[in-house]
C-alpha positions as CSV (number, residue, x, y, z in Angstrom):
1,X,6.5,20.8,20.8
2,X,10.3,20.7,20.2
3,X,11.1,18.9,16.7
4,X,13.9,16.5,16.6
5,X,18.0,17.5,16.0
6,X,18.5,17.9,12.1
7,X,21.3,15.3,11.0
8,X,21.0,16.6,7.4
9,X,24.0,14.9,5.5
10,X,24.9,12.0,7.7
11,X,24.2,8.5,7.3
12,X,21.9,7.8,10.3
13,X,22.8,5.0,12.4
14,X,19.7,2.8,13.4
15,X,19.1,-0.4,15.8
16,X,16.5,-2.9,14.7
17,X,14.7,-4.7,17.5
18,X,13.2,-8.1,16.3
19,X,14.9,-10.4,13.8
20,X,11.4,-12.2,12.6
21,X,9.0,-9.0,11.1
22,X,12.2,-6.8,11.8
23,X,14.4,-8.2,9.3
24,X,12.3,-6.5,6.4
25,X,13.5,-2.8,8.3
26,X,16.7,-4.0,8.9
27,X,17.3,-5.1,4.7
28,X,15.6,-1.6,3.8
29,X,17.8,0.4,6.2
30,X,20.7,1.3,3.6
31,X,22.6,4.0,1.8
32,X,19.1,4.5,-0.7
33,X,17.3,6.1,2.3
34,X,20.3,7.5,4.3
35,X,20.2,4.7,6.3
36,X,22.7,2.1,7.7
37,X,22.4,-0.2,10.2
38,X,24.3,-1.2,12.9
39,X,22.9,-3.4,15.3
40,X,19.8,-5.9,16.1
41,X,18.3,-6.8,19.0
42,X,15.8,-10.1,19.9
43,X,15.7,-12.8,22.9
44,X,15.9,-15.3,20.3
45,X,19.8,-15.5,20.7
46,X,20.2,-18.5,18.2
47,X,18.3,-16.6,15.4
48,X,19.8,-12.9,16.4
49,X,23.6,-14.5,16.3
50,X,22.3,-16.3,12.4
51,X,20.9,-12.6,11.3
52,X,23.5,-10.2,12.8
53,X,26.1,-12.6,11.5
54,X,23.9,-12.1,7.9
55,X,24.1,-8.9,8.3
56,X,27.5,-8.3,9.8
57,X,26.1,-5.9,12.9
58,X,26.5,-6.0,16.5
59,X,23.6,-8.4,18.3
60,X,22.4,-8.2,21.7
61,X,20.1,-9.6,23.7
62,X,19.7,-6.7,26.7
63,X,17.7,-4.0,25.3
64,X,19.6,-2.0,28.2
65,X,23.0,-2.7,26.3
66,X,21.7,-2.8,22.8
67,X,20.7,1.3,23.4
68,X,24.2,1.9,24.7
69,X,25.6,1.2,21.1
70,X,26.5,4.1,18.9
71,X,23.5,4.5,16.8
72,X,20.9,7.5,15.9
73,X,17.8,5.8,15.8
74,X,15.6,2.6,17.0
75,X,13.1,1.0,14.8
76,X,10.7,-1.2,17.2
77,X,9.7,-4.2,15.4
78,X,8.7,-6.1,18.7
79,X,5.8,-7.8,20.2
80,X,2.9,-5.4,19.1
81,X,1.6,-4.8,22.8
82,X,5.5,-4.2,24.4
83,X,6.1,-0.7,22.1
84,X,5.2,1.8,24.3
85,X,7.9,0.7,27.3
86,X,10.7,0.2,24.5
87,X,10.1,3.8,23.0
88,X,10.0,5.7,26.2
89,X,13.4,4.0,27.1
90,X,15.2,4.7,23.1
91,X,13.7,8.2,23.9
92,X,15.4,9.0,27.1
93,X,18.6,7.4,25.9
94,X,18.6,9.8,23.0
95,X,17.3,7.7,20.2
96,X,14.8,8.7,17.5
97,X,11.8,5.9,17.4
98,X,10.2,4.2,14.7
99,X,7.2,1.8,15.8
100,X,5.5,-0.7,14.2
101,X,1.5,-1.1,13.3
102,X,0.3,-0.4,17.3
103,X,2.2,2.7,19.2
104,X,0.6,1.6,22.6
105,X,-0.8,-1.3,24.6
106,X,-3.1,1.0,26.7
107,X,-4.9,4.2,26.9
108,X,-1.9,5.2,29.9
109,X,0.7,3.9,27.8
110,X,-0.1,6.5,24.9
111,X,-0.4,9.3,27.5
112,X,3.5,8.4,28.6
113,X,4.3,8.0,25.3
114,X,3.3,11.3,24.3
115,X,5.2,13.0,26.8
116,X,8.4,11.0,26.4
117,X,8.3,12.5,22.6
118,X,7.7,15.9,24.0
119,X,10.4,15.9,26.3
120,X,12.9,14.0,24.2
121,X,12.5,16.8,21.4
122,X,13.3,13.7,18.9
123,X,11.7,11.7,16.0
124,X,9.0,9.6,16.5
125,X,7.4,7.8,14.4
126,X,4.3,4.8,13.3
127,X,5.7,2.4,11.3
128,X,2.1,2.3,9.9
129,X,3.0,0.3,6.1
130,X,-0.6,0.7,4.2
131,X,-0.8,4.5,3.6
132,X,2.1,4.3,1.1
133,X,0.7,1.9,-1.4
134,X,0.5,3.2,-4.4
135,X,-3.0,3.4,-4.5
136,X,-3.6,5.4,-1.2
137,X,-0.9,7.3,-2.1
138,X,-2.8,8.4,-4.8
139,X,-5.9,8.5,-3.6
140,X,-4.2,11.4,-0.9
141,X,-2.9,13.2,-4.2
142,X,-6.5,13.4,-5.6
143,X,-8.0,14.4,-2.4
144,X,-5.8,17.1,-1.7
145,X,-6.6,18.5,-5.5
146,X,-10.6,19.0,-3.8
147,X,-11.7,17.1,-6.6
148,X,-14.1,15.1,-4.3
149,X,-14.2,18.1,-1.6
150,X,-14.0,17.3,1.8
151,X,-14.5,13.8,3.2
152,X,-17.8,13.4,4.2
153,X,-17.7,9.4,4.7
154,X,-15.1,6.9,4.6
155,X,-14.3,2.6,5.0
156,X,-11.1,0.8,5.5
157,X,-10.8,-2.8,5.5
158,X,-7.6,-5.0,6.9
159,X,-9.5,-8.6,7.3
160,X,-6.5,-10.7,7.2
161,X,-7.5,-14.8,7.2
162,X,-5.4,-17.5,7.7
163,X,-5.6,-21.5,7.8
164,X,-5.3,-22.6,11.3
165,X,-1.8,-24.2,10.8
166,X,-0.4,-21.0,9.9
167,X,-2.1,-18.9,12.7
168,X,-0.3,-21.3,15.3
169,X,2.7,-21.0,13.8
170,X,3.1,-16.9,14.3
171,X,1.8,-17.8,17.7
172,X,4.0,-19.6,19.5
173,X,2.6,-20.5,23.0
174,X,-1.1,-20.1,24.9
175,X,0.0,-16.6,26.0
176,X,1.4,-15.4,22.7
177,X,0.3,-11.9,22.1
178,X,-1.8,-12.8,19.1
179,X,-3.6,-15.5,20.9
180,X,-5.1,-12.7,23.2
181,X,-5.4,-9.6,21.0
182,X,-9.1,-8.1,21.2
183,X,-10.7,-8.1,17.4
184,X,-10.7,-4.1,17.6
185,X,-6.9,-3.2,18.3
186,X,-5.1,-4.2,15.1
187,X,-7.1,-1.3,13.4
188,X,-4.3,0.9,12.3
189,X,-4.1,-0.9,8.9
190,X,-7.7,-0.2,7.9
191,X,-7.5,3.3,9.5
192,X,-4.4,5.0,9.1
193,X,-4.9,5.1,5.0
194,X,-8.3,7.1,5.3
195,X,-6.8,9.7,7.9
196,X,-3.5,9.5,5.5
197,X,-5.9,10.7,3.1
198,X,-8.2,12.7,4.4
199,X,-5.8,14.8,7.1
200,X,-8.9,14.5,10.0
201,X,-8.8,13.0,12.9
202,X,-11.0,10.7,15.2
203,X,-12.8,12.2,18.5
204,X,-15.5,9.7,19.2
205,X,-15.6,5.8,18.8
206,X,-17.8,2.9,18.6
207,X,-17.3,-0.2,18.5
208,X,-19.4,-4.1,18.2
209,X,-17.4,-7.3,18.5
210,X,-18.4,-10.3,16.1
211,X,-18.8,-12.8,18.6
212,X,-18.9,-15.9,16.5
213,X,-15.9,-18.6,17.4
214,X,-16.1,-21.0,14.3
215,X,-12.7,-19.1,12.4
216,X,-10.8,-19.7,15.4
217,X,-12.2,-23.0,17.0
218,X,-8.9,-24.6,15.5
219,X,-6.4,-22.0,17.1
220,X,-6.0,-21.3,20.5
221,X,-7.3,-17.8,19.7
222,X,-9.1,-15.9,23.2
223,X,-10.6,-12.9,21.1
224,X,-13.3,-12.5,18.5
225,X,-12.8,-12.9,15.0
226,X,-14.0,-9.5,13.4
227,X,-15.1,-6.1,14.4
228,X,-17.0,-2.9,13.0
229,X,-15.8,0.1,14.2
230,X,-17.7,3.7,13.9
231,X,-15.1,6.7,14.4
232,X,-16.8,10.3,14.4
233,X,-13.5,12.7,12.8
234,X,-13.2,15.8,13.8
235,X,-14.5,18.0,10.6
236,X,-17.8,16.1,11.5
237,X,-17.2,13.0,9.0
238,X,-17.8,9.2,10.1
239,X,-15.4,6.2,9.3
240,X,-16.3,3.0,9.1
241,X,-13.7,0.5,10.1
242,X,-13.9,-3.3,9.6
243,X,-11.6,-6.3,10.4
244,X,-10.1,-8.5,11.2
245,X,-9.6,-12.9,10.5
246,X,-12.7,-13.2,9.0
247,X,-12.7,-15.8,5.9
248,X,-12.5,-13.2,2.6
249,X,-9.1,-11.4,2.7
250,X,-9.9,-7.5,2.3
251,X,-7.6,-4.8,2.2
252,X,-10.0,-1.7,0.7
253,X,-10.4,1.8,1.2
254,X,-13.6,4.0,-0.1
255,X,-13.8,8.1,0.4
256,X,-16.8,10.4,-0.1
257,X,-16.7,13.8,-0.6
258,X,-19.4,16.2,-0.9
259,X,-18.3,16.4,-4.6
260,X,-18.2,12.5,-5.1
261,X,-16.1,9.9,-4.4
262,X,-13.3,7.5,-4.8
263,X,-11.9,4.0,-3.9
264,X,-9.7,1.3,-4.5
265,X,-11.5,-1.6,-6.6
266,X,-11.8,-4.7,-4.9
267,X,-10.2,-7.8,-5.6
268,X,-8.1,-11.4,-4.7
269,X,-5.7,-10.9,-1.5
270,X,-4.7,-7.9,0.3
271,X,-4.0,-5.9,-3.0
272,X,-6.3,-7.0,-5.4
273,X,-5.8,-4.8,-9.0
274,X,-4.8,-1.8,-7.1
275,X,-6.8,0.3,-9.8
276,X,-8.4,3.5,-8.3
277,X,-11.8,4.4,-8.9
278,X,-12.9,8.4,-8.6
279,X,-16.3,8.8,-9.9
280,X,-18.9,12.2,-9.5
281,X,-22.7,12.8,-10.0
282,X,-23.5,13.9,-13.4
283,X,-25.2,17.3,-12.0
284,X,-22.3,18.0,-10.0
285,X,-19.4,18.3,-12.4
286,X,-17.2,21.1,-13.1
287,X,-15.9,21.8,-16.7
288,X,-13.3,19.4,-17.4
289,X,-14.2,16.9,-15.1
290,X,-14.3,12.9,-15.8
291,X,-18.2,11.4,-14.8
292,X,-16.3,8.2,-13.6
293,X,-12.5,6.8,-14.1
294,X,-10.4,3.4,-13.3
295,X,-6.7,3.4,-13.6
296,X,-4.1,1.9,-12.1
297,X,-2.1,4.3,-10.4
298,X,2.0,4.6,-9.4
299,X,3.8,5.8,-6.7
300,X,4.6,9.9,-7.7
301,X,9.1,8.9,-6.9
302,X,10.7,6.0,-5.7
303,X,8.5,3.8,-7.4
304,X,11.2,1.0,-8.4
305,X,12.5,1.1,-4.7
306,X,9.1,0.2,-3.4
307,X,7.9,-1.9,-5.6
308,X,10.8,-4.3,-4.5
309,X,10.0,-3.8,-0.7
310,X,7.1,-5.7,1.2
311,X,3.7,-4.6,2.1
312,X,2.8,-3.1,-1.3
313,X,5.8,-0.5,-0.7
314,X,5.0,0.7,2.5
315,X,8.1,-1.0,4.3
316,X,10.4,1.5,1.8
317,X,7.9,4.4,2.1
318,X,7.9,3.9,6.3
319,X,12.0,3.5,6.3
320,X,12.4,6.8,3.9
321,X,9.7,8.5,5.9
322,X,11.7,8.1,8.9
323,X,15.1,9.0,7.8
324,X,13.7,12.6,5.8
325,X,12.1,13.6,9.1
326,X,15.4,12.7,11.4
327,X,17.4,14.5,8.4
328,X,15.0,18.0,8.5
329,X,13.9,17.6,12.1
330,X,10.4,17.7,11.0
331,X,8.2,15.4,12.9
332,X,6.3,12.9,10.2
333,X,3.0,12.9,9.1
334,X,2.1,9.3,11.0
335,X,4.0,11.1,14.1
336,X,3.3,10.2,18.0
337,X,-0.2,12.2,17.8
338,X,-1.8,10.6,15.1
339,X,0.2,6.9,16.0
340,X,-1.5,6.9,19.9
341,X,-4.9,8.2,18.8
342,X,-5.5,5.6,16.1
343,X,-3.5,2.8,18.4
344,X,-6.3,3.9,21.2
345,X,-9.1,3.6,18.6
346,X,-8.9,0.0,18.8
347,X,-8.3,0.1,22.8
348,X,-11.6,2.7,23.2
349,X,-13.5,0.7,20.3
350,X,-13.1,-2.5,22.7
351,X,-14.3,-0.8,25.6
352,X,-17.2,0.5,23.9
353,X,-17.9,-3.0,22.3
354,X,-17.7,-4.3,25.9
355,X,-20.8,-2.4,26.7
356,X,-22.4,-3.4,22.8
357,X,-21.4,-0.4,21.2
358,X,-21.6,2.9,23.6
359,X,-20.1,6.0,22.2
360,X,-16.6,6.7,24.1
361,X,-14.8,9.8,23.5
362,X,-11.2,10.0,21.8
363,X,-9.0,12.2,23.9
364,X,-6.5,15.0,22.4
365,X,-3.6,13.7,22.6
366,X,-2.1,17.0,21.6
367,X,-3.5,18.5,24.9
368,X,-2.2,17.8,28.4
369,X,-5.6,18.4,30.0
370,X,-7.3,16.3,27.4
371,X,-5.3,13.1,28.0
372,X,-3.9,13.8,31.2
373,X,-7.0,11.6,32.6
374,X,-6.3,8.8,30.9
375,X,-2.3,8.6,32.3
376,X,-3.8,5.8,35.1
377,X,-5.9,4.1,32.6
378,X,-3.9,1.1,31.4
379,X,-6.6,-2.2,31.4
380,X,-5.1,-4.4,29.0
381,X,-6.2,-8.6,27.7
382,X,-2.5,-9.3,26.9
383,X,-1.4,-12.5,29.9
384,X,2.2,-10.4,30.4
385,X,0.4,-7.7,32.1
386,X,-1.1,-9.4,34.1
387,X,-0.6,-8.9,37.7
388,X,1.4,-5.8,36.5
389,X,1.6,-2.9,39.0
390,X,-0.5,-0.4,37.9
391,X,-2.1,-2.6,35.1
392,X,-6.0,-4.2,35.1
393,X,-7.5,-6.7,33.6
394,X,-9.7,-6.6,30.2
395,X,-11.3,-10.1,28.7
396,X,-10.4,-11.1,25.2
397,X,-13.6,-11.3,23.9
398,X,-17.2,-9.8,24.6
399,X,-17.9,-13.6,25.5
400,X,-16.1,-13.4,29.1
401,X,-12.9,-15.5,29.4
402,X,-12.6,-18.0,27.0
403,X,-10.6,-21.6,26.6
404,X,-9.1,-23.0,23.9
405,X,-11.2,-26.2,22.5
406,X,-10.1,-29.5,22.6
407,X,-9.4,-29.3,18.5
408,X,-7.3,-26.4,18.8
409,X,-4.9,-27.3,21.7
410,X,-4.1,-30.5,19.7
411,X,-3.5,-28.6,17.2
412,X,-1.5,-26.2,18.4
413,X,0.9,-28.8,20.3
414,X,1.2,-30.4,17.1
415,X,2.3,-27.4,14.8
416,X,4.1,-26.3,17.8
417,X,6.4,-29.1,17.7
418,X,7.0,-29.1,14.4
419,X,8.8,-25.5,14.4
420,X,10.7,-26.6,17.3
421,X,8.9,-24.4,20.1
422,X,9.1,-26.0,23.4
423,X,7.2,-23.7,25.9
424,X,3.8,-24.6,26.7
C-alpha cells in the first residue's frame, strides 16, 4: 500500500466536521501538535457561525465547498454511522482522514473505505480515544517487554449509563442515530485498547444481545441495552467484549499471558484509580521479577498536554497521532485496517447475535479477495438508510422492530423542548 505524502516541517492545515463532539479536535488542533486549523463544517448553521466565529476559521455548511478550502487534512467528527461516505469523498479530494470511534456503517462501507485509502496513498486514521490513556498506554509498554508473554486471553469494558434525561438530550429526534444503534456496534472503546496492546487481530466473532428493555423504557431507545461479544484473534487468543448502557459505568481492560497477567483496577466512572495491576504465579517467575504490583502509571511524554485534554488523554494522543503520521508518511497504528475490522466487529457481532450467537468470520481487510465479498453487503438499523439504493434493512434489537413506550415519548417531547429542538 502507498503511505501518505511526508509534510515534515509544515504546519498541517486541518478541517473539523462537527461543532458539538468536534469542538474538542478542533481546540487540540494547534501549533503543540503541528496542527492549525482552518475551517469547520456542521448543518447546524446557528452553532457553526457561534464556533467558527470562536474560533476565527472559515465555516461552511456544504461538505462539497468546505473540501474545496485550502487545508491538508479532515478530522470526521460526524454522526457515527455517516463516516465512511465523508472519508471516501476528503480522500479523493486529496485530504488526509481522521475518523471518529466507528470507521464504517456497514460491512460494504469498510470494503470502499479500504480501497479509497489505497488509492488515495494518504493518511487515514481511527480517531479511536481509549488506547492512549495512561493506563493502556502502559499496559502496551509492559506487554511489549514479554513480561506476561503473549496474550492468551483478554476483556474490555465501555458500559457507558446515563439518566434518561441526558440520553434524550444527545438524541435529538425518533430517528437520531443513537436512538437506533444495535448494542454491539459501539465496541471500538472496549476493543481497540486490548488489540492496542496486544498487536493481534480479530478473525472470528460472536456475539449475544441482552434483550432486557427496563434501562431504556424511558428513552426512545430501538436497540438493546448491553452486549457480550467473543472475538477469536488471530495468534489463537479470545477477547471478551462487554458493553454497553447498562446501569454500573465500566471502563476496564484485563490481559493474560502465558506468563501472567495484568489489568487496570476497577473503580467509580469511566477511569476509576487508573492504577495498573501486573501480577505472575509464584512457580513461574524469573529472577528479578515482582509476584504482584499496583501503581499508578503516566503517560511515557506529553504527559501535561494530555492530561489537560478530554477522554483520559486520548483526544491529545489521537490529534498528535495524526499529525506525526501526515508528517513521516507512515500510516498509524489505529490505521484504516485495524479501524474497519474492529468497526465491523460490532456489525458481524450483531449479525451473529441475530441468530443467538453463531460464529461469523472477520474478513482481511488487508486482502482484496478476503473482503472483496463483502463490497455488496451493506444491511444497516440506522432510519437514513433506509430505502437507500443498494442499502437493506437490519432491526435494532434481537426483539424485532420495536416502539418507543408511552413514558419515553413523553419524555423525550419534553426534554426535547427544553433544548429547543423542533423536529419530531
Amino acid at each position: 500500500m502507498a503511505v501518505g505524502r511526508k509534510t515534515r516541517g509544515k504546519t498541517i492545515r486541518v478541517g473539523v466536521v462537527g461543532v458539538g463532539r468536534g469542538q474538542s479536535f478542533a481546540s487540540s488542533a494547534t501549533d503543540l501538535v503541528g496542527m492549525k486549523l482552518v475551517a469547520l463544517c456542521d448543518l447546524w448553521e446557528e452553532r457553526l457561525l457561534e464556533v467558527g466565529k470562536r474560533y476565527g476559521v472559515a465555516t461552511y455548511a456544504d461538505y462539497d465547498r468546505f473540501l474545496e478550502h485550502d487545508m491538508d487534512a479532515v478530522i470526521l467528527a460526524n454522526y457515527f454511522h455517516e463516516h465512511a461516505p465523508f472519508a471516501i469523498k476528503a480522500l479523493s479530494a486529496g485530504k488526509h482522514v481522521m475518523s471518529e470511534c466507528i470507521c464504517n456503517a456497514t460491512l460494504g462501507e469498510g470494503v470502499a473505505l479500504c480501497r479509497a485509502v489505497e488509492k488515495s496513498g494518504l493518511i487515514y486514521m481511527l480517531a479511536e480515544n481509549y488506547p492512549y490513556t495512561a493506563f493502556n498506554m502502559e499496559m502496551r509498554r509492559v506487554y511489549q517487554t514479554g513480561e506476561i508473554g503473549q496474550v492468551t486471553y483478554a476483556e474490555g469494558e465501555y458500559n457507558h449509563p446515563m439518566a434518561p434525561e441526558d440520553r434524550l438530550r444527545i438524541a435529538p429526534g425518533m430517528n437520531h442515530w443513537r436512538n437506533w444503534i444495535p448494542s454491539t456496534y459501539y465496541c471500538t472503546h472496549a476493543l481497540a485498547p486490548l488489540v492496542f496492546i496486544a498487536d493481534t487481530m480479530p478473525v472470528m466473532v460472536n456475539g449475544l444481545s441482552i434483550a432486557r428493555r427496563e434501562p431504556d423504557k424511558r428513552t426512545v431507545r430501538r436497540g438493546d441495552p448491553g452486549s457480550v461479544i467473543l472475538c477469536r484473534m488471530d495468534n489463537g487468543s479470545v477477547f471478551r467484549i462487554f458493553g454497553l448502557t447498562l446501569p454500573g459505568h465500566s471502563n476496564w481492560y484485563r490481559v493474560h499471558g502465558d506468563r501472567g497477567a495484568m489489568e487496570v483496577t476497577r473503580g467509580p466512572g469511566y477511569y476509576g484509580p487508573g492504577q495498573v495491576r501486573v501480577w505472575h504465579e509464584e512457580w513461574d517467575m524469573k529472577p528479578g521479577e515482582i509476584r504482584d504490583r499496583t501503581y499508578l502509571p503516566d503517560w511515557p511524554v506529553h504527559a501535561d498536554l494530555a492530561r489537560k485534554a478530554g477522554h483520559g488523554g486520548g483526544d491529545f494522543w489521537t490529534n498528535y497521532e495524526f499529525a506525526n503520521a501526515i508528517r513521516t508518511g507512515t500510516q498509524p497504528f489505529l490505521d484504516v485496517y485495524r479501524g474497519v475490522a474492529m468497526s465491523s466487529v460490532g456489525i458481524l457481532a450483531w449479525k451473529s447475535a441475530l441468530k443467538d450467537g453463531v460464529p461469523l468470520e472477520v474478513p482481511d481487510f488487508r486482502n482484496e479477495r478476503s473482503r472483496a465479498k463483502y463490497a455488496k453487503d451493506n444491511a444497516s438499523p440506522f432510519p437514513s438508510h433506509a430505502g437507500k439504493k443498494g442499502y437493506t434493512r437490519l432491526p435494532a434489537s434481537i426483539l424485532g422492530e420495536l416502539k418507543p413506550t408511552k413514558e419515553g415519548l413523553a419524555l423525550a417531547r419534553r426534554v426535547w423542548k427544553e433544548i429547543g429542538y423542533k423536529g419530531e
